[in-house]
C-alpha positions as CSV (number, residue, x, y, z in Angstrom):
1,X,-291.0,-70.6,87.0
2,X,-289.1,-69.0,84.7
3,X,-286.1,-66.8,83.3
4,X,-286.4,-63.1,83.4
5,X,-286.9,-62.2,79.3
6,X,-289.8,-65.1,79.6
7,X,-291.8,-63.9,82.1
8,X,-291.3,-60.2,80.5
9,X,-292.8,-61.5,77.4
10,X,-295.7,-62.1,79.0
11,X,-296.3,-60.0,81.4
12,X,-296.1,-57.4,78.8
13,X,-298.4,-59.5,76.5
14,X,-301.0,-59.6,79.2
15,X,-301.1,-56.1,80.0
16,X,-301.1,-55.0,76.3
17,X,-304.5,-57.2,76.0
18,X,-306.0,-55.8,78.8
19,X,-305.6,-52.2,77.6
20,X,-306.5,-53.1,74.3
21,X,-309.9,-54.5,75.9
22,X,-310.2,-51.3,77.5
23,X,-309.9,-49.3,74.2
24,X,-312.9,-51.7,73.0
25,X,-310.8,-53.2,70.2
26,X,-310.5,-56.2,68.8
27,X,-307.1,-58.1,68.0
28,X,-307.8,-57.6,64.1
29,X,-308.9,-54.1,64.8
30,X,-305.9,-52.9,66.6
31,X,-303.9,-54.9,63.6
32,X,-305.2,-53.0,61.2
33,X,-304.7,-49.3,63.5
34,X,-301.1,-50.4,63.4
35,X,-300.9,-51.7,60.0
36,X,-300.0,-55.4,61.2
37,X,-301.5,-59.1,60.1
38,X,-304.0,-60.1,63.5
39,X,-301.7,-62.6,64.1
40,X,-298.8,-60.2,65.2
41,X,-300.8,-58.9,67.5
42,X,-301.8,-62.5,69.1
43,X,-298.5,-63.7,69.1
44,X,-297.5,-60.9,71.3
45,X,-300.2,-60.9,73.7
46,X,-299.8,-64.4,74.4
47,X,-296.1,-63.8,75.0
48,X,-295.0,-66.2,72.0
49,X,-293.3,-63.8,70.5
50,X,-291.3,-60.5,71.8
51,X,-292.2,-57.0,71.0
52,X,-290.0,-54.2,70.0
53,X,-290.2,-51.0,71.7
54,X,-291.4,-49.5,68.7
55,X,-293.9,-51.6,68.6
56,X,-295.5,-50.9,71.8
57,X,-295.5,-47.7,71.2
58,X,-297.6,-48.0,68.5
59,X,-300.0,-50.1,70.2
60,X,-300.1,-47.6,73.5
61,X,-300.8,-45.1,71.0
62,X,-303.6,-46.5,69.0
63,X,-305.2,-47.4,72.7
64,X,-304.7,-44.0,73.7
65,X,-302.4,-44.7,76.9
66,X,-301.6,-41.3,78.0
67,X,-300.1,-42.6,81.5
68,X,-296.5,-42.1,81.7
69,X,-295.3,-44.1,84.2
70,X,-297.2,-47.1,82.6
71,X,-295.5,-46.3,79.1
72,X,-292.6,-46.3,80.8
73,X,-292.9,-49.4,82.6
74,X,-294.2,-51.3,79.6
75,X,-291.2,-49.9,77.2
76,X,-289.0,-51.1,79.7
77,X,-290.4,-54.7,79.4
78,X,-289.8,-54.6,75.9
79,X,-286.3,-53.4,76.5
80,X,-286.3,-49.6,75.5
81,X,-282.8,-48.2,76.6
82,X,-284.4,-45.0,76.6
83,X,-288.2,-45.0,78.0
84,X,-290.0,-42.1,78.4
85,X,-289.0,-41.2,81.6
86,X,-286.5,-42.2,83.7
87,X,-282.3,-42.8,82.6
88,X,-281.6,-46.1,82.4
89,X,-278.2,-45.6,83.9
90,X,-277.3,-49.1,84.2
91,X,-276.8,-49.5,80.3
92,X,-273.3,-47.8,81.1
93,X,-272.2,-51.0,82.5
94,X,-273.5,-53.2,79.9
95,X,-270.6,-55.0,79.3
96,X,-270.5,-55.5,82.9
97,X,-273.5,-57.0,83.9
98,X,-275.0,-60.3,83.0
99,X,-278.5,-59.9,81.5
100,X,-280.3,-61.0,84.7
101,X,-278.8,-58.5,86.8
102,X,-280.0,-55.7,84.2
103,X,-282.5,-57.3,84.6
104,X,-282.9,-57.2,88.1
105,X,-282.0,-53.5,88.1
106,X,-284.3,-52.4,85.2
107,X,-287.6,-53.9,87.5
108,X,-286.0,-52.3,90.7
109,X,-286.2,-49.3,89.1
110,X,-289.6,-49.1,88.1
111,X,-291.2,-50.8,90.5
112,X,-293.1,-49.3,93.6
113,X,-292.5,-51.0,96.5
114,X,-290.2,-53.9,97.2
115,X,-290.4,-56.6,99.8
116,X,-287.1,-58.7,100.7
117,X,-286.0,-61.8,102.8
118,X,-282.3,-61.6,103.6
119,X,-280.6,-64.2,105.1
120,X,-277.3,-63.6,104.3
121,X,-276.4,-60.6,103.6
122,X,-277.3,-56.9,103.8
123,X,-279.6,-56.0,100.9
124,X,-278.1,-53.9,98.4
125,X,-280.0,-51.3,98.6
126,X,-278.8,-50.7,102.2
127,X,-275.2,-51.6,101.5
128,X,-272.5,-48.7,102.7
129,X,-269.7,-49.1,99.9
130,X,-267.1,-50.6,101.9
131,X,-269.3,-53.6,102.7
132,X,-270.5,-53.5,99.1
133,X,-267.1,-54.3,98.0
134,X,-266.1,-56.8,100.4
135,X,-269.2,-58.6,99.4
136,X,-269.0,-58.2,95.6
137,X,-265.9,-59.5,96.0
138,X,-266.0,-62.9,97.8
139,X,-269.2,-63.4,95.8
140,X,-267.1,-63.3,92.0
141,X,-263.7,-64.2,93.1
142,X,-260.8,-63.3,90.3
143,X,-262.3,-59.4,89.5
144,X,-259.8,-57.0,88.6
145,X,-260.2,-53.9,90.7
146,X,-261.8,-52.5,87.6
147,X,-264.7,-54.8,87.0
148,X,-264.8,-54.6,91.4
149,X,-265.4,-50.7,91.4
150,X,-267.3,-50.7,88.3
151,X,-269.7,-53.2,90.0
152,X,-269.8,-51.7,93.1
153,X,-270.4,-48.4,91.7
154,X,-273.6,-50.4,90.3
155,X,-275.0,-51.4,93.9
156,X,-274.5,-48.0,95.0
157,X,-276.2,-46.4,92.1
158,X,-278.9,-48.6,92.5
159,X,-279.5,-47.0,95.9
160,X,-281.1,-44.3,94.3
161,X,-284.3,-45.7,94.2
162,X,-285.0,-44.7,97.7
163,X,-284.3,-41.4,97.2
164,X,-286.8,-41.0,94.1
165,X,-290.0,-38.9,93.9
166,X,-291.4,-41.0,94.5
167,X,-289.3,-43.3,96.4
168,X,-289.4,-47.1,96.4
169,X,-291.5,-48.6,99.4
170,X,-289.0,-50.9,100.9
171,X,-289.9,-53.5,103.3
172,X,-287.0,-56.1,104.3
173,X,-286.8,-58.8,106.9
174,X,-283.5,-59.9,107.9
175,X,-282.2,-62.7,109.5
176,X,-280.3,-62.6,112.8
177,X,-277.2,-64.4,110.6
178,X,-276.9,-61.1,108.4
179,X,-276.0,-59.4,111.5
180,X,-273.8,-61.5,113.2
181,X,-271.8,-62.4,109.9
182,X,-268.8,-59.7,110.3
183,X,-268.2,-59.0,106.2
184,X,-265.3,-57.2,105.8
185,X,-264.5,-57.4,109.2
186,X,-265.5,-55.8,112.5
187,X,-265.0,-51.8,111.5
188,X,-266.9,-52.7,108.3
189,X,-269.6,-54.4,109.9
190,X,-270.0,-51.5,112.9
191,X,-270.7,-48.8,109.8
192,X,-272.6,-51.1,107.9
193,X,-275.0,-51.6,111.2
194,X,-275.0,-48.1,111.4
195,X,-276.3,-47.1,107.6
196,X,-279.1,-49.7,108.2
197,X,-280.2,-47.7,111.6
198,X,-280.0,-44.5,109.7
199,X,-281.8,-46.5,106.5
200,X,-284.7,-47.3,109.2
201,X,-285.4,-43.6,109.7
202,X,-286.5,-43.2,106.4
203,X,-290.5,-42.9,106.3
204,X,-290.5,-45.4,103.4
205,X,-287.9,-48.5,105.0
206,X,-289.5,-51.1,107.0
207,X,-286.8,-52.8,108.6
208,X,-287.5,-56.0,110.6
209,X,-284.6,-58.9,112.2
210,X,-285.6,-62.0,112.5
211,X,-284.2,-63.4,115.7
212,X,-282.3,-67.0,116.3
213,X,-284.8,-67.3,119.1
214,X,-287.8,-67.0,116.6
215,X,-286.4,-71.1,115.3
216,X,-286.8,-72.9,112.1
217,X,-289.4,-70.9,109.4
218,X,-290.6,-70.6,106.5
219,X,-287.4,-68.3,105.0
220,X,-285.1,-71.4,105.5
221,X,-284.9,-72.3,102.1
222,X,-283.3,-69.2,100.9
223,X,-284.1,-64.7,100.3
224,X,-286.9,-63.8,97.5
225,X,-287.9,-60.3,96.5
226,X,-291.2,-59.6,95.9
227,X,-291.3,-55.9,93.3
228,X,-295.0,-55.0,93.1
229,X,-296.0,-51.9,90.7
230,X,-298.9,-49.4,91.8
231,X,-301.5,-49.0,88.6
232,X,-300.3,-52.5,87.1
233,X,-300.3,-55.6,89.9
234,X,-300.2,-58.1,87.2
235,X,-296.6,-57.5,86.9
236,X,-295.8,-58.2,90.1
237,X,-293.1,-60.6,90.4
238,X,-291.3,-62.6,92.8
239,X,-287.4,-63.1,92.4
240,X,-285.2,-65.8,93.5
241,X,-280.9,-65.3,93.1
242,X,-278.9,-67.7,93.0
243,X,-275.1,-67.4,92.2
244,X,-275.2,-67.2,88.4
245,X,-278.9,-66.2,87.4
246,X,-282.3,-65.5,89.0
247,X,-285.4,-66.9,88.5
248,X,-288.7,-65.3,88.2
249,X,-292.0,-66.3,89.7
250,X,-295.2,-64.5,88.1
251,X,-297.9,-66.5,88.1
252,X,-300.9,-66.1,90.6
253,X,-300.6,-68.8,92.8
254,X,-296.7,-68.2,93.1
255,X,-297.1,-64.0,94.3
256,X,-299.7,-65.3,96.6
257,X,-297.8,-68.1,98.4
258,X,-294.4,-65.5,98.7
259,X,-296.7,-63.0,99.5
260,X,-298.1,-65.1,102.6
261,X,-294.6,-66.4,103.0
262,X,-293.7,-62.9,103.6
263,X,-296.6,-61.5,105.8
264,X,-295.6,-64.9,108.1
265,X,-292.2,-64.0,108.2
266,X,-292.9,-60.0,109.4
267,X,-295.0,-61.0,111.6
268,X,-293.1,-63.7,113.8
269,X,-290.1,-61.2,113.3
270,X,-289.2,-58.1,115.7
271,X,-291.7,-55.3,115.1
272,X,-289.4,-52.2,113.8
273,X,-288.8,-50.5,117.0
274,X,-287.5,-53.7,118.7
275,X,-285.4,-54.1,115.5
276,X,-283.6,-51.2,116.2
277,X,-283.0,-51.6,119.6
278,X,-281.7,-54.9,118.6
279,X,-279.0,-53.5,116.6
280,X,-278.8,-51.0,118.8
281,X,-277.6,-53.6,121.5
282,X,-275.2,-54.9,118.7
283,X,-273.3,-51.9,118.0
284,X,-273.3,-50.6,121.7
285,X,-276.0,-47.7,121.1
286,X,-278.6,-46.7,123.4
């Protein structure tokens, strides 16, 4: 378990060996393509030491990485503000955003598909603004209605992601409690129900409740998101949040057991239809 910059560091160590395999090079061959010492080299594929964006670069290009989207992803590891492809739109709001939230963001971003236990509350990428608010709000008490709308203006811009080309593949599970919990109060919590009907609609949202009457399981103990990448699954990484940081889960044995934690979850919730005709029931639709 570890810290998000950590768990970058290696990720992006690991995947810089395994293309470097690929190319049929050597650590002390690629050093000397790139004008390094072979220990450089090591000390960033074994995630010891961090690599600059410039300095992936130069590696992708002396292993003849063409792929885009996996320069992309692999810049942003090493914390390019500018990758190749997409704006990084959240560096706006630098000074408003702890690092693990950027974080957070910068993996949402790139990632393919995200799978999500709520138990709380609505996940912010199906947040309508007012519930946004009222949420971001109770959750950092003291804001100043600046740092409030700047941060709110975050969640919603984050939303984006679904709207891609391609979109993010989102699959969420939420508990019963995230429905019933009136945040903001009851004309907040009748539009918010509403957005996640709509939300449902979308070809890529799989939306699932998980029912008081389904008991005790596994999803007690608190929500996880699972981001998975489409050419590069060793990346894939399972997030926990608490109030003040998040915590990252990469290794093997950890994706497989949320992964399984997951697949339990979906399956002993409401299949999607029922879903929706569970909220349905909620917000007096038919």
């Amino acid at each position: 378990m570890q810290h998000g910059p950590a768990v970058r560091r290696r990720k992006l160590g690991a995947e810089l060996r395994a293309l470097r395999t690929s190319a049929g090079l050597t650590s002390g061959e690629a050093a000397g393509l790139v004008g390094w010492h072979q220990s450089k080299v090591s000390r960033i594929e074994t995630g010891t030491s961090g690599a600059k964006p410039a300095d992936v670069r130069l590696l992708l290009d002396a292993y003849g990485v063409a792929d885009d989207q996996l320069r992309e992803l692999l810049l942003v590891l090493a914390g390019s503000h500018d990758g190749a492809g997409r704006n990084h739109w959240w560096h706006a709001y630098r000074g408003e955003l702890p690092p693990t939230y950027r974080d957070f963001i910068s993996l949402e971003s790139q990632a393919s598909a995200m799978r999500t236990l709520e138990t709380t509350v609505v996940p912010g990428l199906l947040q309508t603004p007012e519930y946004a608010r009222a949420v971001t709000a109770a959750a950092v008490e003291g804001l100043s209605e600046e740092r409030l709308d700047a941060l709110v203006e975050v969640r919603l811009a984050r939303q984006d992601v679904l709207h891609a080309d391609p979109p993010l593949v989102l699959s969420a599970v939420l508990d019963e409690a995230v429905l019933r919990r009136e945040v903001g109060g009851p004309g907040v919590m009748s539009r918010q129900l509403e957005k996640l009907t709509a939300a449902a609609d979308l070809p890529h949202v799989r939306l699932q409740v998980l029912p008081f009457a389904a008991g005790a399981h596994i999803g007690v103990t608190g929500s996880f998101v699972i981001f998975s990448f489409a050419r590069t699954s060793d990346l894939d990484v399972v997030v926990l949040d608490h109030l003040t940081s998040s915590l990252h889960l990469e290794r093997k044995e950890d994706l497989e057991a949320y992964t399984e934690a997951f697949n339990s979850l979906a399956s002993h919730a409401l299949s999607p239809e029922e879903s929706l005709e569970f909220i349905a029931g909620m917000t007096g639709g038919t």
